[in-house]
C-alpha positions as a printed Julia matrix, in Angstrom:
214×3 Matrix{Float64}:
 -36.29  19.35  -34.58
 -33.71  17.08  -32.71
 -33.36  13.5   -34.3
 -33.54  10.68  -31.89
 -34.5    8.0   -34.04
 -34.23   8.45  -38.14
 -37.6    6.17  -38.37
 -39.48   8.77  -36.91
 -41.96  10.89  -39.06
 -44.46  12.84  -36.92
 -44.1   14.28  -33.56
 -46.58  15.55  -31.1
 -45.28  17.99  -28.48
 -47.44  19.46  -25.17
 -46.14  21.94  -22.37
 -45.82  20.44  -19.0
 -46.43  23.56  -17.48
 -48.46  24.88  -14.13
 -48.81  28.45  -13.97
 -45.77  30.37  -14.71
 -43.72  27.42  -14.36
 -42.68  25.41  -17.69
 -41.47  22.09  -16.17
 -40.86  20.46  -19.64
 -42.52  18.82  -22.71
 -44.18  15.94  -22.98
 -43.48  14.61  -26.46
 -44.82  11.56  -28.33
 -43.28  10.52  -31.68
 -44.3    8.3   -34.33
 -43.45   6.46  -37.68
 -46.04   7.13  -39.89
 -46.36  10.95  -41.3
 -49.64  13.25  -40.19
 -50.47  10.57  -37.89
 -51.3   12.63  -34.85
 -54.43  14.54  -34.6
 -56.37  17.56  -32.39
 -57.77  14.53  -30.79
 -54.42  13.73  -29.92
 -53.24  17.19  -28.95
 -56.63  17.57  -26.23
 -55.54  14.14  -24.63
 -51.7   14.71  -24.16
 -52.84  18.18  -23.14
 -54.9   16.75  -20.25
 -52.26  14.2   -19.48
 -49.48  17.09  -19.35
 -51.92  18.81  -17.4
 -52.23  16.2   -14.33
 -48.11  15.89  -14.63
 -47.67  19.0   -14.06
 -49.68  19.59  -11.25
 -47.86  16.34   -9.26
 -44.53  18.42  -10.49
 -45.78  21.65   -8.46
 -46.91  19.63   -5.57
 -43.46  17.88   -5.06
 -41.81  21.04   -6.05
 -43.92  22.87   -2.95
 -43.33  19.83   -0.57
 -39.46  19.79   -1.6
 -39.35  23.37   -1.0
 -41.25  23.16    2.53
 -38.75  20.02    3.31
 -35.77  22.16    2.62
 -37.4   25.21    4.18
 -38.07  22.83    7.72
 -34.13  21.42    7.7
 -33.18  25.07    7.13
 -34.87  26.14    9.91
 -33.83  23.46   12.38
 -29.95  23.91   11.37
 -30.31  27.7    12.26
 -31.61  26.46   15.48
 -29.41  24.27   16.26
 -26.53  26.93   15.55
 -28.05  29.58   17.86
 -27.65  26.97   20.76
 -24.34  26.22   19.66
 -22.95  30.0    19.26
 -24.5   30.94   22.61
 -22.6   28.05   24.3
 -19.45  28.59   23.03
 -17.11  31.41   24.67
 -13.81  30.42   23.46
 -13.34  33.08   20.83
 -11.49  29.77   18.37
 -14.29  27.43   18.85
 -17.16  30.16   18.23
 -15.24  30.69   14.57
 -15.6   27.03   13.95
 -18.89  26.75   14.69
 -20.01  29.46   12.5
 -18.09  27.42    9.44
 -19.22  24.7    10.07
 -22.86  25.35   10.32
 -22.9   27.3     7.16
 -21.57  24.84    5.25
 -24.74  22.78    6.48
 -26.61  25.97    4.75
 -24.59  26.87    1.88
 -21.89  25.0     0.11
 -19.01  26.98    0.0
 -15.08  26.82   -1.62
 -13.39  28.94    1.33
 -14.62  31.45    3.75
 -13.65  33.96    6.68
 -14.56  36.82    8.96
 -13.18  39.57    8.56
 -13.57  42.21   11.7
 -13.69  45.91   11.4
 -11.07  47.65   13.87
  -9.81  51.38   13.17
 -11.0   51.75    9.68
  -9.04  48.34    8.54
 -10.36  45.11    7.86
  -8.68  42.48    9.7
  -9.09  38.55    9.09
  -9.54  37.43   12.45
 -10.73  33.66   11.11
 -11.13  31.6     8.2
 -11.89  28.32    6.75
  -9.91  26.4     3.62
  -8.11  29.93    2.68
  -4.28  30.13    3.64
  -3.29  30.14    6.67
  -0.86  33.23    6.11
  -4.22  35.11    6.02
  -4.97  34.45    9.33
  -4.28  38.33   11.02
  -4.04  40.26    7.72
  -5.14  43.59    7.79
  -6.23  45.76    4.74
  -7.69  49.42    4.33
 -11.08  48.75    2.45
 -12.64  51.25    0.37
 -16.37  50.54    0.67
 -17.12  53.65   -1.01
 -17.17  51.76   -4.24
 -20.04  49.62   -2.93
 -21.79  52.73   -1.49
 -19.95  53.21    1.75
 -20.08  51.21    5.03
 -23.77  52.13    5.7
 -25.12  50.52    2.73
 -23.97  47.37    3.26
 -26.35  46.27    5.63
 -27.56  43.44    3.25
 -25.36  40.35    2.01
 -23.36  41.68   -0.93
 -23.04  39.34   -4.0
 -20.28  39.89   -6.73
 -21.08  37.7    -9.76
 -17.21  37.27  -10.51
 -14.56  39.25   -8.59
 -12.09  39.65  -11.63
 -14.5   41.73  -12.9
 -15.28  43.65   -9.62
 -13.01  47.04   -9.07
 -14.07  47.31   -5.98
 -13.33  43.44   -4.09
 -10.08  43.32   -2.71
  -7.58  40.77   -4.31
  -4.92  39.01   -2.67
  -2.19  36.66   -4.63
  -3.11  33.75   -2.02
  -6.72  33.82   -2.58
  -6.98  34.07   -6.62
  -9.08  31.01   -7.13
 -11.77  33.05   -5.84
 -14.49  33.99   -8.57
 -18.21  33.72   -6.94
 -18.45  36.04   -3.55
 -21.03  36.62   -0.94
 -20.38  38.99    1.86
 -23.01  39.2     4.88
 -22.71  42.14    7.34
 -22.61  41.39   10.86
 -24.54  43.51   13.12
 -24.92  43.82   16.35
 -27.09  46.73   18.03
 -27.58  48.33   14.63
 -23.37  48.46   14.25
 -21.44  46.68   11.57
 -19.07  45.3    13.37
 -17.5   42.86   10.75
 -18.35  40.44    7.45
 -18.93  36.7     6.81
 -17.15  36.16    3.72
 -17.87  33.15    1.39
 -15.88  31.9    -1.63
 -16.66  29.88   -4.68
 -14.51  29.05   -7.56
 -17.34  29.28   -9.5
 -18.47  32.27  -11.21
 -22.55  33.49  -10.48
 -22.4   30.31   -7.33
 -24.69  32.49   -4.81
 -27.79  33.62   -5.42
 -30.36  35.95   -3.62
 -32.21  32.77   -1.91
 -28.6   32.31   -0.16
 -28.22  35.7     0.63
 -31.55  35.82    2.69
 -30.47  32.35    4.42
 -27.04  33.75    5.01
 -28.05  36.68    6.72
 -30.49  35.11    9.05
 -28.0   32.44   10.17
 -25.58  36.27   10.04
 -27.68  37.43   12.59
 -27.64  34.93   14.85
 -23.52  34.59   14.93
Protein backbone atom coordinates (compact mmCIF):
# COMPACT_ATOMS: atom_id res chain seq x y z
CA UNK A 1 0.00 0.00 0.00
CA UNK A 2 1.16 3.56 -1.14
CA UNK A 3 0.07 6.41 1.34
CA UNK A 4 -1.53 9.36 -0.27
CA UNK A 5 -3.36 10.72 2.47
CA UNK A 6 -2.55 9.45 6.33
CA UNK A 7 -6.54 9.87 7.05
CA UNK A 8 -7.24 7.15 4.90
CA UNK A 9 -8.35 3.70 6.35
CA UNK A 10 -9.94 1.44 3.71
CA UNK A 11 -9.29 1.18 0.10
CA UNK A 12 -11.19 -0.41 -2.67
CA UNK A 13 -9.20 -1.30 -5.80
CA UNK A 14 -10.79 -2.71 -9.43
CA UNK A 15 -8.80 -3.59 -12.74
CA UNK A 16 -9.47 -1.33 -15.60
CA UNK A 17 -8.80 -3.92 -17.90
CA UNK A 18 -10.33 -5.13 -21.52
CA UNK A 19 -9.12 -8.33 -22.62
CA UNK A 20 -5.50 -8.82 -22.31
CA UNK A 21 -4.97 -5.29 -21.83
CA UNK A 22 -4.61 -3.91 -18.06
CA UNK A 23 -5.10 -0.14 -18.63
CA UNK A 24 -4.95 0.68 -14.84
CA UNK A 25 -6.87 0.61 -11.50
CA UNK A 26 -9.59 2.30 -10.54
CA UNK A 27 -9.22 2.91 -6.82
CA UNK A 28 -11.59 4.49 -4.26
CA UNK A 29 -10.35 5.24 -0.71
CA UNK A 30 -11.99 6.06 2.40
CA UNK A 31 -11.73 7.21 6.13
CA UNK A 32 -13.56 4.94 8.01
CA UNK A 33 -12.07 1.15 8.37
CA UNK A 34 -14.11 -2.01 6.61
CA UNK A 35 -16.23 0.51 5.06
CA UNK A 36 -16.35 -0.90 1.57
CA UNK A 37 -18.34 -3.87 0.74
CA UNK A 38 -18.97 -6.79 -2.23
CA UNK A 39 -21.68 -4.40 -3.03
CA UNK A 40 -19.11 -2.02 -3.56
CA UNK A 41 -16.64 -4.24 -5.36
CA UNK A 42 -19.75 -5.40 -8.18
CA UNK A 43 -20.41 -1.56 -8.82
CA UNK A 44 -16.76 -0.25 -9.30
CA UNK A 45 -16.37 -3.50 -11.22
CA UNK A 46 -19.09 -2.46 -13.70
CA UNK A 47 -17.90 1.10 -13.70
CA UNK A 48 -14.16 -0.14 -14.50
CA UNK A 49 -15.78 -2.22 -16.90
CA UNK A 50 -17.47 0.64 -19.19
CA UNK A 51 -13.88 2.66 -18.71
CA UNK A 52 -12.18 0.31 -20.05
CA UNK A 53 -13.99 -0.40 -22.98
CA UNK A 54 -13.94 3.70 -23.99
CA UNK A 55 -9.94 3.07 -23.25
CA UNK A 56 -9.84 0.22 -26.08
CA UNK A 57 -11.99 2.18 -28.38
CA UNK A 58 -9.71 5.34 -28.32
CA UNK A 59 -6.76 3.09 -28.13
CA UNK A 60 -8.14 1.35 -31.66
CA UNK A 61 -9.14 4.82 -33.16
CA UNK A 62 -5.59 6.30 -32.04
CA UNK A 63 -3.99 3.41 -33.54
CA UNK A 64 -6.11 3.62 -36.95
CA UNK A 65 -5.30 7.63 -36.81
CA UNK A 66 -1.64 6.92 -36.62
CA UNK A 67 -1.91 3.96 -38.96
CA UNK A 68 -3.86 6.58 -41.79
CA UNK A 69 -0.94 9.54 -41.28
CA UNK A 70 1.54 6.67 -41.65
CA UNK A 71 0.25 5.68 -44.66
CA UNK A 72 -0.21 9.05 -46.32
CA UNK A 73 3.56 10.13 -45.35
CA UNK A 74 4.80 6.92 -47.20
CA UNK A 75 2.81 8.21 -50.03
CA UNK A 76 3.76 11.26 -50.15
CA UNK A 77 7.56 10.06 -50.07
CA UNK A 78 7.14 7.67 -53.03
CA UNK A 79 6.11 10.81 -55.14
CA UNK A 80 8.85 12.65 -53.79
CA UNK A 81 11.77 9.90 -54.34
CA UNK A 82 10.49 9.23 -57.87
CA UNK A 83 10.79 12.98 -58.69
CA UNK A 84 13.96 13.59 -57.51
CA UNK A 85 17.14 12.59 -59.76
CA UNK A 86 19.78 14.60 -58.24
CA UNK A 87 21.59 11.87 -56.37
CA UNK A 88 22.03 14.94 -53.09
CA UNK A 89 18.46 15.84 -53.03
CA UNK A 90 17.12 12.07 -53.22
CA UNK A 91 19.41 11.56 -49.77
CA UNK A 92 17.56 14.41 -48.24
CA UNK A 93 14.41 13.38 -48.97
CA UNK A 94 14.78 10.00 -47.59
CA UNK A 95 15.89 11.87 -44.05
CA UNK A 96 13.64 13.87 -43.99
CA UNK A 97 10.63 11.76 -44.50
CA UNK A 98 11.73 9.29 -41.96
CA UNK A 99 12.02 11.53 -39.44
CA UNK A 100 8.18 12.21 -40.18
CA UNK A 101 8.04 8.21 -39.40
CA UNK A 102 10.50 7.62 -36.80
CA UNK A 103 12.27 9.99 -34.53
CA UNK A 104 15.72 9.53 -34.85
CA UNK A 105 19.31 11.00 -33.14
CA UNK A 106 21.49 10.64 -36.47
CA UNK A 107 21.25 8.53 -39.50
CA UNK A 108 22.95 7.51 -42.95
CA UNK A 109 23.17 5.19 -45.92
CA UNK A 110 25.64 3.33 -46.21
CA UNK A 111 26.16 1.65 -49.93
CA UNK A 112 27.67 -1.66 -50.61
CA UNK A 113 30.56 -1.41 -53.37
CA UNK A 114 33.36 -4.24 -53.63
CA UNK A 115 32.77 -5.95 -50.38
CA UNK A 116 33.15 -2.41 -48.35
CA UNK A 117 30.63 -0.38 -46.89
CA UNK A 118 30.84 3.09 -47.93
CA UNK A 119 28.81 6.15 -46.33
CA UNK A 120 27.63 7.74 -49.31
CA UNK A 121 25.05 10.14 -47.07
CA UNK A 122 24.06 11.03 -43.73
CA UNK A 123 22.08 13.17 -41.51
CA UNK A 124 23.31 14.93 -37.93
CA UNK A 125 26.53 12.45 -37.88
CA UNK A 126 29.97 14.20 -38.75
CA UNK A 127 30.59 15.38 -41.65
CA UNK A 128 34.16 13.64 -41.84
CA UNK A 129 31.96 10.52 -42.34
CA UNK A 130 30.71 11.56 -45.38
CA UNK A 131 32.86 8.94 -48.00
CA UNK A 132 34.21 6.56 -45.31
CA UNK A 133 34.66 3.23 -46.27
CA UNK A 134 34.90 0.12 -43.92
CA UNK A 135 35.21 -3.78 -44.52
CA UNK A 136 32.04 -5.16 -42.63
CA UNK A 137 31.92 -8.52 -41.31
CA UNK A 138 28.24 -9.48 -41.53
CA UNK A 139 29.07 -12.91 -40.74
CA UNK A 140 28.49 -12.09 -37.13
CA UNK A 141 24.87 -11.19 -37.92
CA UNK A 142 24.52 -14.29 -40.17
CA UNK A 143 26.09 -13.10 -43.37
CA UNK A 144 24.81 -10.63 -46.03
CA UNK A 145 21.84 -12.89 -47.01
CA UNK A 146 20.20 -12.82 -43.77
CA UNK A 147 19.82 -9.46 -43.43
CA UNK A 148 16.99 -8.98 -45.50
CA UNK A 149 14.89 -7.66 -42.51
CA UNK A 150 15.65 -4.33 -40.44
CA UNK A 151 18.27 -5.31 -37.89
CA UNK A 152 17.82 -3.91 -34.31
CA UNK A 153 20.77 -3.83 -31.74
CA UNK A 154 19.38 -3.03 -28.27
CA UNK A 155 22.73 -1.14 -27.32
CA UNK A 156 25.80 -1.21 -29.61
CA UNK A 157 28.46 -1.21 -26.70
CA UNK A 158 27.31 -4.38 -26.09
CA UNK A 159 27.15 -5.57 -29.78
CA UNK A 160 30.61 -7.36 -31.12
CA UNK A 161 29.49 -7.30 -34.21
CA UNK A 162 28.31 -3.17 -35.01
CA UNK A 163 31.05 -1.30 -36.21
CA UNK A 164 32.33 1.62 -33.93
CA UNK A 165 33.80 4.71 -34.98
CA UNK A 166 35.41 7.46 -32.40
CA UNK A 167 33.09 10.21 -34.19
CA UNK A 168 29.93 8.41 -33.78
CA UNK A 169 30.17 7.10 -29.95
CA UNK A 170 27.01 8.69 -28.72
CA UNK A 171 25.37 6.05 -30.58
CA UNK A 172 23.57 3.37 -28.26
CA UNK A 173 19.98 2.36 -29.88
CA UNK A 174 20.47 1.08 -33.75
CA UNK A 175 18.17 0.09 -36.50
CA UNK A 176 19.53 -0.99 -39.80
CA UNK A 177 16.99 -1.59 -42.85
CA UNK A 178 18.31 -3.39 -45.98
CA UNK A 179 17.76 -1.84 -49.17
CA UNK A 180 16.75 -3.97 -51.96
CA UNK A 181 16.26 -3.61 -55.18
CA UNK A 182 15.42 -6.67 -57.61
CA UNK A 183 15.98 -9.10 -54.76
CA UNK A 184 19.85 -7.45 -54.31
CA UNK A 185 21.05 -5.71 -51.20
CA UNK A 186 22.41 -3.04 -52.51
CA UNK A 187 22.99 -0.88 -49.30
CA UNK A 188 21.48 0.03 -45.51
CA UNK A 189 19.40 2.85 -43.95
CA UNK A 190 21.03 3.34 -40.77
CA UNK A 191 19.29 5.05 -37.76
CA UNK A 192 20.80 6.27 -34.47
CA UNK A 193 19.50 6.91 -31.01
CA UNK A 194 21.32 7.87 -27.96
CA UNK A 195 19.06 5.94 -26.23
CA UNK A 196 19.50 2.45 -25.38
CA UNK A 197 16.30 -0.22 -26.53
CA UNK A 198 14.77 3.36 -28.74
CA UNK A 199 13.44 1.08 -31.80
CA UNK A 200 11.21 -1.41 -31.59
CA UNK A 201 9.75 -4.11 -34.01
CA UNK A 202 6.56 -1.77 -34.90
CA UNK A 203 9.44 0.65 -36.36
CA UNK A 204 11.19 -1.91 -37.99
CA UNK A 205 8.06 -2.98 -40.11
CA UNK A 206 7.37 0.91 -40.84
CA UNK A 207 11.00 1.37 -41.68
CA UNK A 208 11.21 -1.20 -44.12
CA UNK A 209 8.13 -0.34 -46.03
CA UNK A 210 9.11 3.33 -46.35
CA UNK A 211 12.96 1.07 -47.14
CA UNK A 212 11.35 -0.23 -49.97
CA UNK A 213 10.10 2.50 -51.50
CA UNK A 214 13.64 4.62 -51.37
Amino acid sequence: YFEIDSNTSSELCVPIISGQILFGVLNIESRKLDTFTEKDERLINTIAGGLANALERMKLFEAEKKRRLEAEIIREAALELTSNFEIEKLFESIFTSMAKLIRYDSASIEIINQGYLEIVAGRSIPQEMIGRKYLADLSKWGGLEKFRQAKIIFDVEQDEGFVKFEQTKYIHGWMGIPLIVKDRIIGFLNLDSRIPGFFNNEYAVLAQTFANQA
